[in-house]
Residue, then its C-alpha position, 0 to 999 in steps of 0.5 A: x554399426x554400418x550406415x548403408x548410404x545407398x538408401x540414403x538418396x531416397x530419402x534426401x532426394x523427395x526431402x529437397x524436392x519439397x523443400x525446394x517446392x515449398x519454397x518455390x510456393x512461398x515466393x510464388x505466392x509472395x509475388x502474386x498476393x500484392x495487397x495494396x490499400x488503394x483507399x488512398x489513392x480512391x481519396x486523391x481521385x475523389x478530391x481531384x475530380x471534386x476539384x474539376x468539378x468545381x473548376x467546372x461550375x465556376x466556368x459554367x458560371x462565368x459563361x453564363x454571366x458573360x452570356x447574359x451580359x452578351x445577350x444584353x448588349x446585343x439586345x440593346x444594339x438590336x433595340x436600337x437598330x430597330x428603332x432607328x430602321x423599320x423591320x423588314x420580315x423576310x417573306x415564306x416562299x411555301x413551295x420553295x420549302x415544299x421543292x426542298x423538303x419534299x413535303x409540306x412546311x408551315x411556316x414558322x414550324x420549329x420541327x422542320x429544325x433537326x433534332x427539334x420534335x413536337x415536345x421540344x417545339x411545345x417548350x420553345x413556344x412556351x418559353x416565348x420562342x415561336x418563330x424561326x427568326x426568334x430561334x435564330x436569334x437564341x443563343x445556344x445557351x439559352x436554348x439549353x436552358x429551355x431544354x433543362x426546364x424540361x427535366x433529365x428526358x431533354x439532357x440527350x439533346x444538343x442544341x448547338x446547331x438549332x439556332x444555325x438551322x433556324x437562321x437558314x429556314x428564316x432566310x428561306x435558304x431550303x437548298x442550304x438547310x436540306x444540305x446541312x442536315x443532310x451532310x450533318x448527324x441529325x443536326x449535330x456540329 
């Protein structure tokens, strides 16, 4: 019995190409088909930013104590400024506003502030808040509280720069405020 080798390679030679194929595809497959249970690490961050969370709302709370306290003791000094010396009221100058602006202003118009429109105007006077001097006087804080009073629709807005504003058209300082809105993006700090 003769064994003919010189057939032998074409059998040999597509055997050890698939073999080498499968295991190729093995490894291949091994390496790209990382599985990995990331419940785990959801659960780390979902504990972490509860976490945040937390640490946020107590700092919020200690603001707003603090705030509160702040906001009293500056009324308690002002009450007792004002007591002891008359009220002077800085008087409107309507043209100068009109020179400034290039339109009308009335006086007292919380919308000549930026970022201030007639629905945000309406709660301010609602809350008490009807006057430039009164806005200028509001803390930021406060004024955010107005806003929050009036739902979701109001969280866009910033009011960190309106008591700012109104202390400038208070003071009829047109020049200054017509510079600061313009030099600012829409009343924002």
């Amino acid at each position: 019995m003769d064994i003919d080798f010189s057939n032998m390679w074409c059998w040999l030679l597509p055997l050890l190409c698939t073999l080498l194929g499968a295991l190729f595809g093995y490894f291949l497959g091994k390496s790209g088909s990382t599985t990995v249970d990331n419940t785990a690490d959801l659960n780390l961050w979902k504990d972490k930013n509860a976490k945040l969370q937390a640490d946020l709302d107590a700092c919020n709370k200690k603001l707003s104590v603090a705030g509160t306290a702040a906001t009293g003791t500056v009324a308690a000094a002002a009450s007792s400024l004002t007591a002891s010396a008359p009220e002077t009221s800085i008087p409107f100058n309507a043209d100068a506003a009109k020179a400034a602006f290039g339109k009308v202003i009335k006086e007292d118009d919380l919308k000549i502030v930026e970022g201030i429109g007639p629905k945000i105007s309406e709660m301010f006077q609602n809350s008490g808040i009807r006057t430039w001097k009164a806005l200028s006087q509001t803390s930021v804080a406060d004024c955010q509280k107005v806003l929050d009073k009036g739902g979701d629709r109001y969280k866009v807005h910033d009011p960190a720069s309106w008591p700012l504003q109104a202390k400038m058209a208070y003071e009829g300082k047109w020049a200054e405020l017509v510079k600061w809105q313009d030099e600012h993006d829409h009343g924002k700090l």
